[in-house]
C-alpha positions as CSV (number, residue, x, y, z in Angstrom):
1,X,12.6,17.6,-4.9
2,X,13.7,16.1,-1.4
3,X,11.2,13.3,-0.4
4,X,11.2,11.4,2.9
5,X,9.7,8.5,2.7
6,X,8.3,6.6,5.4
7,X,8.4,2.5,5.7
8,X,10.5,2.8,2.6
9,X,11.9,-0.5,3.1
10,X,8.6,-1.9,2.9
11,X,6.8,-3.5,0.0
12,X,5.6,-0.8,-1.7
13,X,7.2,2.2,0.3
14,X,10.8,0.2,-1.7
15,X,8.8,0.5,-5.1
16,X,7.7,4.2,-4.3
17,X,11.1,5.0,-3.7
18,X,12.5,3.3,-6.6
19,X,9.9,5.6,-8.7
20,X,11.1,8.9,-6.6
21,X,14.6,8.3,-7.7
22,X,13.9,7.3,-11.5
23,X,12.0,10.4,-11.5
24,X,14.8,12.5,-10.7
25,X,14.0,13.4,-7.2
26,X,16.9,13.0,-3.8
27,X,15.3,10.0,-1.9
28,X,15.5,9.5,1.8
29,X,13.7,6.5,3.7
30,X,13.4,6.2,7.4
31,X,12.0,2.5,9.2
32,X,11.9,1.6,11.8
33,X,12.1,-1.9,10.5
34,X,9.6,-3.8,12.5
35,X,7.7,-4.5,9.5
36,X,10.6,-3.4,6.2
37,X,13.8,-5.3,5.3
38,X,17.0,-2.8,5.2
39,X,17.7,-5.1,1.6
40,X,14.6,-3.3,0.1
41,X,15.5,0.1,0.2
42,X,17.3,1.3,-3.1
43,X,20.5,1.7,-3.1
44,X,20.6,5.7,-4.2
45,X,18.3,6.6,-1.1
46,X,19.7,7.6,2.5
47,X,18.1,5.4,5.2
48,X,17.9,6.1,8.6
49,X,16.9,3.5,10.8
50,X,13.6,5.6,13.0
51,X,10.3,5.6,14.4
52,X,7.7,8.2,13.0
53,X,6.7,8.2,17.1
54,X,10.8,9.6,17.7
55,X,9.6,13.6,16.8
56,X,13.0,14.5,18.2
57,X,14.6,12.2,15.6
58,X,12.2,13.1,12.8
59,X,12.3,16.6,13.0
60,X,15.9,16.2,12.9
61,X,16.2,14.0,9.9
62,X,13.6,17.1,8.0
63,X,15.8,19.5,8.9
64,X,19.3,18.2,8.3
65,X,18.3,16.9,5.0
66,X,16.0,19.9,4.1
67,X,13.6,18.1,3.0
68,X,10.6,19.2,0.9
69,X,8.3,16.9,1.1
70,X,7.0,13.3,3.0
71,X,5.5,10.0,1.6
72,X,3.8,8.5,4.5
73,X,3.5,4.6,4.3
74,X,4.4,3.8,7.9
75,X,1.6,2.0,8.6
76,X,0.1,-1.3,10.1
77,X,-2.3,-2.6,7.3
78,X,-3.6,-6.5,8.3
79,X,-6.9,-5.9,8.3
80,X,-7.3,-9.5,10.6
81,X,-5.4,-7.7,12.9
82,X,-6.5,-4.7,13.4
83,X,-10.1,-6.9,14.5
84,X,-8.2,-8.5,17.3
85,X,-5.8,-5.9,18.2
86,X,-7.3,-2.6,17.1
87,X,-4.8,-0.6,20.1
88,X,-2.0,-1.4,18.2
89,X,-3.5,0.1,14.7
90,X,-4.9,3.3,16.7
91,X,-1.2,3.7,18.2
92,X,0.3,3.3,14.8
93,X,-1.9,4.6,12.1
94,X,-3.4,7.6,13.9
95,X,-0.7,8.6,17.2
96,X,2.3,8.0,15.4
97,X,1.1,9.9,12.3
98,X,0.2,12.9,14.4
99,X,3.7,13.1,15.5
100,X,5.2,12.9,12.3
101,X,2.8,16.2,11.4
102,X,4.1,17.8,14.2
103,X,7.5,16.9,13.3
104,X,6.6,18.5,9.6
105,X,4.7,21.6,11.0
106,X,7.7,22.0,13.8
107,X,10.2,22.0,10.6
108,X,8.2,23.9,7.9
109,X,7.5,20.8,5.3
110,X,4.3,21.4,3.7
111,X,3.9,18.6,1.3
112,X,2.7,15.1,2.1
113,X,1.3,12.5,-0.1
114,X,-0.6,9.9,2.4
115,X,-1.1,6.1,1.9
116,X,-4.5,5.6,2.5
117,X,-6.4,2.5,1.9
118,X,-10.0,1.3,0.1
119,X,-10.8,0.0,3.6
120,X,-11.9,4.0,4.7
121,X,-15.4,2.7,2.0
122,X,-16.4,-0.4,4.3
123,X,-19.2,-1.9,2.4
124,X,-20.4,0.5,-0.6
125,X,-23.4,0.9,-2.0
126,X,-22.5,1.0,-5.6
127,X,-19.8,-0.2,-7.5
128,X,-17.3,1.2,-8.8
129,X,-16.5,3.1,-5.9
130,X,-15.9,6.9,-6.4
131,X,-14.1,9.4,-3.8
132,X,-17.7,11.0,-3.1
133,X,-19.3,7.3,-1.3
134,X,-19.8,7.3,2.2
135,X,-17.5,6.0,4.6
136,X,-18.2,3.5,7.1
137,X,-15.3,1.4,7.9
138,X,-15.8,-2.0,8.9
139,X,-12.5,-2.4,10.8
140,X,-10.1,-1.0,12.7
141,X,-8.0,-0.6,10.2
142,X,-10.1,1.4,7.9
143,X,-11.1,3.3,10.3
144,X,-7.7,4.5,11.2
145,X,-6.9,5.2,8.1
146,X,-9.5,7.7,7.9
147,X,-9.1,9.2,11.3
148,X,-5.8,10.3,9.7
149,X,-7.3,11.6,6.5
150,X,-9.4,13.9,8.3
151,X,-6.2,15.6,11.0
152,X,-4.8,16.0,7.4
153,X,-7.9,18.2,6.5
154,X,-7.6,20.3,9.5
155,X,-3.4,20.7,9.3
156,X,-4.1,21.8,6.1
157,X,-6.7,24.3,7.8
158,X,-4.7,25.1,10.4
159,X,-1.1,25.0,8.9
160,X,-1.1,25.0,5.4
161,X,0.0,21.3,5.4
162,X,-0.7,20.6,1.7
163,X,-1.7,16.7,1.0
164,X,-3.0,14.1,-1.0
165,X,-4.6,10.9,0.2
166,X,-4.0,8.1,-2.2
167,X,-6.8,5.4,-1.4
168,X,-5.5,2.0,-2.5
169,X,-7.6,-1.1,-3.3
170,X,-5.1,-4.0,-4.1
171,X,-1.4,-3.9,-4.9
172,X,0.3,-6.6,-6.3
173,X,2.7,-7.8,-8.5
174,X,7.2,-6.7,-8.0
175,X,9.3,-4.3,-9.9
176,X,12.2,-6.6,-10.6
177,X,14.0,-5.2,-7.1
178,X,11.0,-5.5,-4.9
179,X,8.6,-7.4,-4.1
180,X,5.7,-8.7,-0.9
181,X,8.0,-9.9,1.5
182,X,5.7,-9.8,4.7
183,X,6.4,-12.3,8.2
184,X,3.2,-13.4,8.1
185,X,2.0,-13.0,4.7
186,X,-1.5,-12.3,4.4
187,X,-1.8,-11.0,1.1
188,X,-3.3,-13.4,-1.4
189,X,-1.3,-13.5,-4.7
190,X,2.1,-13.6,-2.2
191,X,0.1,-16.7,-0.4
192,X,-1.2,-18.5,-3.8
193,X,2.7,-17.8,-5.4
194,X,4.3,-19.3,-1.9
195,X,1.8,-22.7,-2.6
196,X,2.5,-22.5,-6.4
197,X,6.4,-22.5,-5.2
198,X,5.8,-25.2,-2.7
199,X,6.4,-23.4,-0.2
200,X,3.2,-23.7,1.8
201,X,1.2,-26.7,1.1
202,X,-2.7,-25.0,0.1
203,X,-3.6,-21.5,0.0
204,X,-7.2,-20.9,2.1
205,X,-9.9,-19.0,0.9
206,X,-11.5,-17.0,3.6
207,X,-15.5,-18.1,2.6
208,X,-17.0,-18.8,-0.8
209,X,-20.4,-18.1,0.0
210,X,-20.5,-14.6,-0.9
211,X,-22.8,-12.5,-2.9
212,X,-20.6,-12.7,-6.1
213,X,-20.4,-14.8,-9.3
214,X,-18.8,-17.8,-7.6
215,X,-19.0,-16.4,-4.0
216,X,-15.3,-15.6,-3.1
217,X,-14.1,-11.7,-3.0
218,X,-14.1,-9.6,-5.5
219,X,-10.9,-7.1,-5.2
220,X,-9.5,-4.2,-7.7
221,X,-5.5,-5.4,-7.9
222,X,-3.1,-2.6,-9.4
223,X,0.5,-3.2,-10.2
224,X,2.5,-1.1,-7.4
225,X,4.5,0.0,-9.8
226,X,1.4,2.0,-11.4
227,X,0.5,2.7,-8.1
228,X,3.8,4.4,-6.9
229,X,3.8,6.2,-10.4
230,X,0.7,7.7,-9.0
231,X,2.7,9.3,-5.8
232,X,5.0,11.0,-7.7
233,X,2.6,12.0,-10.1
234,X,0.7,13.8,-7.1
235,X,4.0,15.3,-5.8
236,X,3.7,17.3,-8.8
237,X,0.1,19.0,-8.1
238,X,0.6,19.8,-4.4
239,X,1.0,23.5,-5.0
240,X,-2.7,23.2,-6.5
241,X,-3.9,22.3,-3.0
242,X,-4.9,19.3,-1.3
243,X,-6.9,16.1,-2.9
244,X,-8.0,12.7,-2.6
245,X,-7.9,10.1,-5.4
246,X,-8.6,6.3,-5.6
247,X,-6.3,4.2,-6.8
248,X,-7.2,0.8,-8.9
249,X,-7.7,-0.5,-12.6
250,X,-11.6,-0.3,-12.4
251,X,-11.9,-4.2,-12.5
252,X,-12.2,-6.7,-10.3
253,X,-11.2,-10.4,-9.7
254,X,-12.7,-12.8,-7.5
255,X,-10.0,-15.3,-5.0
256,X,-10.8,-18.2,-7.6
257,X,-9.8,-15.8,-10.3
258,X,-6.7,-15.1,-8.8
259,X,-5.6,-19.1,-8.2
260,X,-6.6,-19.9,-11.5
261,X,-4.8,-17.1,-13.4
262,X,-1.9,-18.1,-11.1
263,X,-2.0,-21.8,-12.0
264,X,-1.9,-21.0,-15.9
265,X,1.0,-17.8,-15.3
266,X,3.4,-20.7,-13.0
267,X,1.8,-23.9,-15.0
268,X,2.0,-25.5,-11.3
269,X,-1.1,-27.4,-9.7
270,X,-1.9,-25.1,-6.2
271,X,-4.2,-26.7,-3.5
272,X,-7.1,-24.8,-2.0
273,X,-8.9,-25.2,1.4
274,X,-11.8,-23.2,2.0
275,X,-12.6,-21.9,5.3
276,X,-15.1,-19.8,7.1
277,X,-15.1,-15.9,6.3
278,X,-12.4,-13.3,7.6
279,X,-14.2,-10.7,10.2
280,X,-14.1,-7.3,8.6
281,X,-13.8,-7.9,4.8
282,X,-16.4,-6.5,2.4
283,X,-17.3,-8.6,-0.3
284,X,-16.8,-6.3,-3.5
285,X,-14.0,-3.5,-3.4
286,X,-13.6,-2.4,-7.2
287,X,-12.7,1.3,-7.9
288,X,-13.1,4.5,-10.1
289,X,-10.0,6.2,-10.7
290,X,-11.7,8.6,-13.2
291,X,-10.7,11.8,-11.2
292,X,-6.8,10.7,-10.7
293,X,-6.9,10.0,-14.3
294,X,-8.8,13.3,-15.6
295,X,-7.0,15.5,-12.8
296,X,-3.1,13.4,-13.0
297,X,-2.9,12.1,-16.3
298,X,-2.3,9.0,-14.6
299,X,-3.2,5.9,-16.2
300,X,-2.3,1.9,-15.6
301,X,0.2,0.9,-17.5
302,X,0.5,-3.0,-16.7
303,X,-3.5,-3.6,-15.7
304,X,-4.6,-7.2,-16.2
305,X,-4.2,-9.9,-13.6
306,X,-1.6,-11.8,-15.9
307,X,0.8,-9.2,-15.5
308,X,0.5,-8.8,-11.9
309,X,1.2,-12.5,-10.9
310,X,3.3,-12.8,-13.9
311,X,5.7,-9.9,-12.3
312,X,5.2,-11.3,-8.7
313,X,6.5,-14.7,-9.3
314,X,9.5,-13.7,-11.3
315,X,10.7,-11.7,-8.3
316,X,9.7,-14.4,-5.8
317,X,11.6,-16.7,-7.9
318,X,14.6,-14.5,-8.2
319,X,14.4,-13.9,-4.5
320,X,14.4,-17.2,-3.7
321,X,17.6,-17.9,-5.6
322,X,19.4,-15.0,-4.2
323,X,18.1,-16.0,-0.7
324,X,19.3,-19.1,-1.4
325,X,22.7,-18.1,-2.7
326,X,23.4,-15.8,0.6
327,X,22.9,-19.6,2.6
328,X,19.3,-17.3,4.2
C-alpha cells in the first residue's frame, strides 16, 4: 500500500512511519515542520516539506504519488495550550483537517487512520475507559480532537471516506531511531529523563493533591512502538468499514511512579518541585483496549513502565552523543 503520512517527522508520526515501511508498505511523509525535525523521518520515505491547510499542494502530492491511503498526525496536542490559546488548536486540529479531507475526497483516497487522543473522555465515570463512555472534553484540545472524529463520521456518510480513530492515552518510550524531541517539552518521562540527564535542574509535578493513591496523575503509558503497530494493523481492516479503538496497556502509573521507576532505570538522583495543578487535566486516564485486541489481534508487546523509560533514555542518550558529535 501507498501511505501518506502526516507530521511524519514528528515523534510518533517518525515511529509510525518506521512501522509503515518495516511492514512492507511505500511511505510518504509531508510537514510542514513547525513542530517535526526533517532528521526524524526515515530514510526510505519521500518527504515533502507542506501544510495539510495547502489543498492545492496536498491534493497534488495524493495524486502524483497515487496514494491509497493517509495517517493523519498533524496535529497540535499541548493540552496547556490549547487552555490559553484554544484558536490556534481549532485552526489546526479541526480547519486544517477538513482541508486535508477535501484534498482526499477531491483525489479519490478513501482510507484514513486518525490520531485521536484520550483527551475526547474528559473526566470518566469509570475506569478503565471503554470506546462506549461519554465524551465531555475538558479542553480545547480534546475537544478538537473530537470535532474531527465526528466530520470523519459524516465523510464516511457522505463520501465513503473509510477511517479509524485511534484514541491514544500516553505514548512513551523511542524505537532506537526516534524518539520525544519537542521545543518545549511538556511530556513527562522526556521532562524527568532531561533532569535525570542534567539537563534541567527538577522536574515539576503539576499538583499532588489528587484523588489517587498518593495524589499525582494517574496515566495509561504505551510504548509508540506498540502504538504505531496498532496503525498499520488498522490499515489492514479498512475495507471492513470504519471503527474506533483505544489505545493503552490497561494500567496506569501515577507522576511519582514515573520519577521513581526512572530514578532506579538511569540509577541518577532527579529533583522534584511540586506545584499547583495544570488547568484541564483529569485526574485518572487508564484504558480498555479489549475491542482493538479482540477485533485487531493487537496486543502490547513491550507494556511495563521499565521498558518504556528504559527505551526513552537510551535514545536520549544516543541523541545526545550524536547531537553532540554534529557540534548541535
Amino acid at each position: 500500500m501507498r501511505i501518506l503520512v502526516t507530521g511524519g517527522a514528528g515523534y510518533i508520526g517518525s515511529v509510525v512511519t518506521e512501522e509503515c515501511i518495516a511492514a512492507g508498505h511505500q511511505s510518504f511523509v509531508v510537514d510542514n515542520l513547525v513542530k517535526g525535525h526533517r532528521e526524524m523521518v526515515h530514510e526510505d520515505a519521500a518527504f515533502f516539506e507542506a501544510d495539510i491547510m495547502d489543498t492545492a499542494a496536498i491534493s497534488g502530492i495524493l495524486r502524483s504519488n497515487t496514494i491509497d491511503a493517509v495517517i493523519h498526525m498533524a496535529a497540535y496536542s499541548l493540552v496547556g495550550q490549547s487552555m490559553t490559546d484554544p484558536a490556534s488548536y481549532y485552526h489546526n486540529n479541526v480547519t486544517a483537517g477538513l482541508s486535508l479531507l477535501n484534498s482526499m475526497k477531491e483525489c479519490g483516497v478513501k482510507k484514513l487512520i486518525f490520531s485521536s487522543t484520550a483527551a475526547v473522555y474528559g473526566e470518566p465515570e469509570k475506569q478503565p475507559i471503554e470506546e462506549t463512555a461519554r465524551l465531555q472534553p475538558t479542553n480545547p484540545y480534546g475537544e478538537t480532537k473530537l470535532a474531527f472524529e465526528k466530520a470523519l463520521h459524516w465523510f464516511d456518510q457522505a463520501h465513503a471516506i473509510k477511517y479509524a480513530s485511534l484514541r491514544y492515552f500516553n505514548a512513551a518510550g523511542a524505537s532506537e531511531k526516534c524518539g520525544e524531541l519537542h521545543d518545549p517539552e511538556t511530556h513527562l518521562i522526556p521532562l524527568v529523563l532531561n533532569a535525570a540527564r542534567g539537563a534541567s535542574p527538577s522536574v515539576n509535578i503539576f499538583g499532588d493533591d489528587y484523588p489517587t493513591e498518593d495524589g499525582t496523575c494517574i496515566r495509561d503509558y504505551i510504548h509508540v512502538q506498540d502504538l504505531a503497530n496498532a496503525h498499520v494493523m488498522a490499515l489492514a481492516k479498512l475495507d471492513e468499514g470504519s471503527e474506533i479503538y483505544n489505545l493503552g496497556c490497561g494500567g496506569g502509573y501515577s507522576v511519582k511512579q514515573v520519577i521513581d521507576t526512572a530514578r532506579r532505570v538511569t540509577g541518577r538522583d532527579i529533583a522534584v518541585e511540586v506545584g499547583e495543578r495544570r488547568a484541564g487535566d483529569p485526574a485518572v486516564l487508564v484504558a480498555s483496549s479489549e475491542k482493538i485486541q479482540h477485533e485487531l489481534g493487537w496486543h502490547p508487546t513491550r507494556a511495563g513502565l521499565d521498558t518504556i523509560i528504559e527505551s526513552a533514555w537510551k535514545w536520549s542518550l544516543k541523541y545526545q552523543n550524536d547531537a553532540s558529535s554534529r557540534g548541535a
